[in-house]
N, CA, C and O of each residue as an XYZ file, in Angstrom:
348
protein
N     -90.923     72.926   -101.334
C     -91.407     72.229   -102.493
C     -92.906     72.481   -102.615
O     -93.683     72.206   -101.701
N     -93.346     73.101   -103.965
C     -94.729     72.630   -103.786
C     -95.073     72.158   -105.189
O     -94.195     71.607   -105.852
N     -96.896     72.425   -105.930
C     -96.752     71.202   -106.404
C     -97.268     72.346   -107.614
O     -97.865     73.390   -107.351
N     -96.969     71.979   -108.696
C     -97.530     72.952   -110.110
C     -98.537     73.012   -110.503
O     -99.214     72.020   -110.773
N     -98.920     74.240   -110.646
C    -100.280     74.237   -110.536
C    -100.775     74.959   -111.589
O    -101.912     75.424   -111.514
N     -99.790     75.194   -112.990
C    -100.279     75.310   -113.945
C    -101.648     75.042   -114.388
O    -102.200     73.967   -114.152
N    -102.259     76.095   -115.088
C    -103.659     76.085   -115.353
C    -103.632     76.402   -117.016
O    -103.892     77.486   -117.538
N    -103.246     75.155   -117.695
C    -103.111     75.745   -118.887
C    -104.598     75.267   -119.488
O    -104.999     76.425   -119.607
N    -105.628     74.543   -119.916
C    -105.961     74.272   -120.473
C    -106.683     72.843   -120.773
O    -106.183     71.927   -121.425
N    -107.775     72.848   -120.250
C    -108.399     71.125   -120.785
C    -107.799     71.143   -122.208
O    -107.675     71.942   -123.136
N    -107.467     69.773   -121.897
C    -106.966     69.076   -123.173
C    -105.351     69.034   -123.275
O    -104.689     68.332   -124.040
N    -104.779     70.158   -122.107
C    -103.469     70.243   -122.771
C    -102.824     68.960   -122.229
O    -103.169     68.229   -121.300
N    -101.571     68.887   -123.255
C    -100.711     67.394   -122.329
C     -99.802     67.883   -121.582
O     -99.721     69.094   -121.374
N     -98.936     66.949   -121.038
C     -98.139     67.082   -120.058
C     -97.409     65.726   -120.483
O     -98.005     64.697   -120.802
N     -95.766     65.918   -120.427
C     -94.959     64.747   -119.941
C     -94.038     65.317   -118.966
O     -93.394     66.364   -118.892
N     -94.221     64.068   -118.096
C     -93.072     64.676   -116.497
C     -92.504     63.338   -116.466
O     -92.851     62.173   -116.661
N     -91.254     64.161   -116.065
C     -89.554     63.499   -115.903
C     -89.408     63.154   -114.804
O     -89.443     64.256   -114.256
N     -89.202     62.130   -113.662
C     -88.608     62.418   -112.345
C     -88.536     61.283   -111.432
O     -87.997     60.189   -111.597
N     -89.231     61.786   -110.359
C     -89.243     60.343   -109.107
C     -90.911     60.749   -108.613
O     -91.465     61.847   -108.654
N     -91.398     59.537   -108.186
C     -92.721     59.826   -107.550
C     -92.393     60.425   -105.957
O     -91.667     59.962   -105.078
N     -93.072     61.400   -105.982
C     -92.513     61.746   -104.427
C     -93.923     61.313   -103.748
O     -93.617     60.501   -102.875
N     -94.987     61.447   -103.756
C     -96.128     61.268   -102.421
C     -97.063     60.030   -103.689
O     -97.166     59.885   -104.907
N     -97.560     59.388   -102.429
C     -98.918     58.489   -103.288
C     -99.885     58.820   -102.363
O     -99.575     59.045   -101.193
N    -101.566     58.901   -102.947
C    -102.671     58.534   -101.812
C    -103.737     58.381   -102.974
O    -104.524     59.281   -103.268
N    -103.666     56.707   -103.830
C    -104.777     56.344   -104.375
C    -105.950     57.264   -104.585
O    -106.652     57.472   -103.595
N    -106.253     57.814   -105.655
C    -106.402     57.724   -106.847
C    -105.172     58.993   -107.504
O    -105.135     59.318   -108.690
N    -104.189     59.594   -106.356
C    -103.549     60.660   -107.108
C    -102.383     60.217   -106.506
O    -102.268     59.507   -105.506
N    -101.297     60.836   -107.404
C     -99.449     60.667   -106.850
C     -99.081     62.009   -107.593
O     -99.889     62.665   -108.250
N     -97.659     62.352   -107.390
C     -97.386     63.168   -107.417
C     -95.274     63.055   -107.884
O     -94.416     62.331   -107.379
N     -95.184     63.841   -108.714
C     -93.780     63.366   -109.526
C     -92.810     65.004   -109.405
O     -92.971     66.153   -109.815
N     -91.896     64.342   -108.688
C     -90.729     65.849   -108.743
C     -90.158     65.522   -109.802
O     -90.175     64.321   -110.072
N     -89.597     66.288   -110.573
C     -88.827     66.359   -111.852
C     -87.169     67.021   -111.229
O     -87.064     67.368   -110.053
N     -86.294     67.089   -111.954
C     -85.009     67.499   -111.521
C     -84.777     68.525   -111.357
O     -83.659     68.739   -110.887
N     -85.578     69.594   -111.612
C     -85.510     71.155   -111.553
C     -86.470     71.421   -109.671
O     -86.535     72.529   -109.139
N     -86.920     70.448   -109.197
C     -87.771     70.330   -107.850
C     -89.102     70.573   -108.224
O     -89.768     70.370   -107.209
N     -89.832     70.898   -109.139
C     -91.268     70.855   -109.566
C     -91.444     69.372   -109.561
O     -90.813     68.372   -109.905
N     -93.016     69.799   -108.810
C     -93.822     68.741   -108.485
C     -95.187     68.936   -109.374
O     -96.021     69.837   -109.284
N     -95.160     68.022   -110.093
C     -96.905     67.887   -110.689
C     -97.659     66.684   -110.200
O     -97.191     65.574   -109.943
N     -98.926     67.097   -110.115
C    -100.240     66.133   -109.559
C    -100.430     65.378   -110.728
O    -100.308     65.909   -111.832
N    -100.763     63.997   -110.573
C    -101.544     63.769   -111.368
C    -102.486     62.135   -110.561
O    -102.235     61.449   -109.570
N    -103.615     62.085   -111.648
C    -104.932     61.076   -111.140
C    -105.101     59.989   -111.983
O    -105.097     59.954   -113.214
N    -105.260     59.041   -111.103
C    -105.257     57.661   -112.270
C    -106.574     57.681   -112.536
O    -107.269     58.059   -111.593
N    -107.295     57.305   -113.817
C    -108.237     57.228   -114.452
C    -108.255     55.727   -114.899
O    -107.268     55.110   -115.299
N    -109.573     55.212   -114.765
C    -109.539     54.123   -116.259
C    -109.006     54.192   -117.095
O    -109.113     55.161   -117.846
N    -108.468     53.519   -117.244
C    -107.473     53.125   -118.928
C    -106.091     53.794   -118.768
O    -105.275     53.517   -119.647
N    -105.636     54.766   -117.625
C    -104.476     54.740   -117.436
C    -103.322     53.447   -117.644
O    -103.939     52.413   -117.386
N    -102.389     53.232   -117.883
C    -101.305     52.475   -118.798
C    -100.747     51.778   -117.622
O    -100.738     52.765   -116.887
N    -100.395     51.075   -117.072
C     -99.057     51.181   -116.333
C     -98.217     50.379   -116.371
O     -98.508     49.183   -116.410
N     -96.503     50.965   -116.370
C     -95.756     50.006   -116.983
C     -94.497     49.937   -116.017
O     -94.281     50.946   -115.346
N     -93.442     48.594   -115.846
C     -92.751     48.731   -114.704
C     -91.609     47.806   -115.880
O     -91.924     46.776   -116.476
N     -90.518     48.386   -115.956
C     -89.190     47.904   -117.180
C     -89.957     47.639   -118.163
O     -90.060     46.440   -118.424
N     -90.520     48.343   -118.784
C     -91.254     48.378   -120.145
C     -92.464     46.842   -120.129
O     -93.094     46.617   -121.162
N     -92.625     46.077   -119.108
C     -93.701     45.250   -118.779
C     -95.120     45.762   -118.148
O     -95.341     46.564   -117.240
N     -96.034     44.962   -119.007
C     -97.649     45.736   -117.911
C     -97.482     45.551   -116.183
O     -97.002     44.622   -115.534
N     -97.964     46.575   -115.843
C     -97.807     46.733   -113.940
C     -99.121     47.306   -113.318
O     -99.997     47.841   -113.997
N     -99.160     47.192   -112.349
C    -100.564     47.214   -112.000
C    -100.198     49.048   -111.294
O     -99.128     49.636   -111.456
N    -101.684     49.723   -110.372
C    -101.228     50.857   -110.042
C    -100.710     50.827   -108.983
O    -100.250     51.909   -108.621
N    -100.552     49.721   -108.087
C    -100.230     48.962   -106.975
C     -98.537     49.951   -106.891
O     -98.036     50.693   -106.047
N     -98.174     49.519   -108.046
C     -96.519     49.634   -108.356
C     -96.255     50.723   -108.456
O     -95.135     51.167   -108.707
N     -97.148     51.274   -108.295
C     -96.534     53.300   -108.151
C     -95.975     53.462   -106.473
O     -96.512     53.002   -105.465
N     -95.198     53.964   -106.541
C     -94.985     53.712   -105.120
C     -93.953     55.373   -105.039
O     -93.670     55.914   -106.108
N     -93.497     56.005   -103.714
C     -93.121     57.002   -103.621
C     -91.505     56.488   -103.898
O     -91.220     55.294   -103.802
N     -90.518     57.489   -104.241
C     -89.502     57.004   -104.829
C     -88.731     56.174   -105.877
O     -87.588     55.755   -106.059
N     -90.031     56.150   -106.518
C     -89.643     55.428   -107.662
C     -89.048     56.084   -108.892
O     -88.441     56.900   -108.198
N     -88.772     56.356   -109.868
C     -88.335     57.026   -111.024
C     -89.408     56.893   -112.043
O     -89.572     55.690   -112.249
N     -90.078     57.497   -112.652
C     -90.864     57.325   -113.779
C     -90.691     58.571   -114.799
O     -89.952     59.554   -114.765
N     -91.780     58.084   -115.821
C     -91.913     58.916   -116.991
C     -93.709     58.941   -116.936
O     -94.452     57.962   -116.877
N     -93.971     59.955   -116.965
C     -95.678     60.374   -117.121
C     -96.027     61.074   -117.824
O     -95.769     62.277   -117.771
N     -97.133     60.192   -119.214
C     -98.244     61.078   -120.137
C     -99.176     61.360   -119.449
O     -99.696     60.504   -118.734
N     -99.562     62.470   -119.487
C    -101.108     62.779   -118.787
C    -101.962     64.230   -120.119
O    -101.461     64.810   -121.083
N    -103.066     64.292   -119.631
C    -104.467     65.301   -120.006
C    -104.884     65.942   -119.088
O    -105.345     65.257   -118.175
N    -104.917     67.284   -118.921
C    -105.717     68.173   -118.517
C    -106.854     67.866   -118.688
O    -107.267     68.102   -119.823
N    -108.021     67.121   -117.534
C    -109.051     67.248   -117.737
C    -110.261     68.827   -117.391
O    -109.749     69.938   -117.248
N    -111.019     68.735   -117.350
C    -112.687     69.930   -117.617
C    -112.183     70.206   -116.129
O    -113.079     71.034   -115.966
N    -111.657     70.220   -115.161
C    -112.435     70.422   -113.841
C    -110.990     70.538   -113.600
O    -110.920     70.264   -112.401
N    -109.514     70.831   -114.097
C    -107.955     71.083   -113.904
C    -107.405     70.234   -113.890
O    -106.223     70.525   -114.072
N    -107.623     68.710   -113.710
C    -106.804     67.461   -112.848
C    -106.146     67.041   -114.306
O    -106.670     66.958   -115.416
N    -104.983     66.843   -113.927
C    -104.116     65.683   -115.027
C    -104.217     64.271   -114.998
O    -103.603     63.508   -114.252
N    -104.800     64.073   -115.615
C    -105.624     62.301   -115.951
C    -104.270     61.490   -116.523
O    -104.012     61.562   -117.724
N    -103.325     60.631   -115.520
C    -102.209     60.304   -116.410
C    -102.687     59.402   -116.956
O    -103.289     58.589   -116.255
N    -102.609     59.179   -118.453
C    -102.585     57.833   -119.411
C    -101.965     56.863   -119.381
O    -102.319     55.686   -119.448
N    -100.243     57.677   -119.199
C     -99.419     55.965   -119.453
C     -98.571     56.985   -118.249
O     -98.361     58.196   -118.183
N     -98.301     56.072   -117.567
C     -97.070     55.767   -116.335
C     -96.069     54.651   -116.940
O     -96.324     53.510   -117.324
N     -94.965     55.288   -116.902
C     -93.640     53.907   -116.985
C     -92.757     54.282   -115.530
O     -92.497     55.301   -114.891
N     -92.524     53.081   -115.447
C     -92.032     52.948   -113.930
C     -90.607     52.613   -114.128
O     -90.407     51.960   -115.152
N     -89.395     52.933   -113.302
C     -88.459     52.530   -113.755
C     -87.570     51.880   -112.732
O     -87.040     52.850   -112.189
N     -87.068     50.712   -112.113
C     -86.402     50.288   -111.022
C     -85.423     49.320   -111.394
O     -84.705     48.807   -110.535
């Protein structure tokens, strides 16, 4: 497994499908069903949501199921916006 490392573009988006596989505050990391893994970094104003209720980032946890908006920021990192959590 490793982790995607697509280099498309500040600014571009990203939505990923899957389960959180690794956490280590301020970044986690989401396998999708095909086994791709994308990075992504919580930012201010990132979203976070757990059965469609506000959740803290506490609640990201490895194995969980989610859905992730994120941004390509200036420097490669995917800045996720909104996390929905699903359990």
């Amino acid at each position: 497994m490793s982790s995607t490392l697509v280099r498309a573009h500040p600014g571009h988006e990203y939505h990923v499908e899957g389960t959180i596989s690794t956490t280590r505050a301020p970044h986690f990391a989401v396998e999708d069903a095909k086994g791709n893994v994308t990075d992504f970094i919580l930012v201010p104003g990132t979203e976070v949501f757990l059965n469609k209720s506000r959740a803290a980032a506490t609640d990201i946890a490895a194995g969980v199921k989610t859905e992730v908006d994120g941004v390509e920021n200036q420097r490669g990192l995917i800045e996720a916006k909104k996390v929905r959590l699903i359990r």
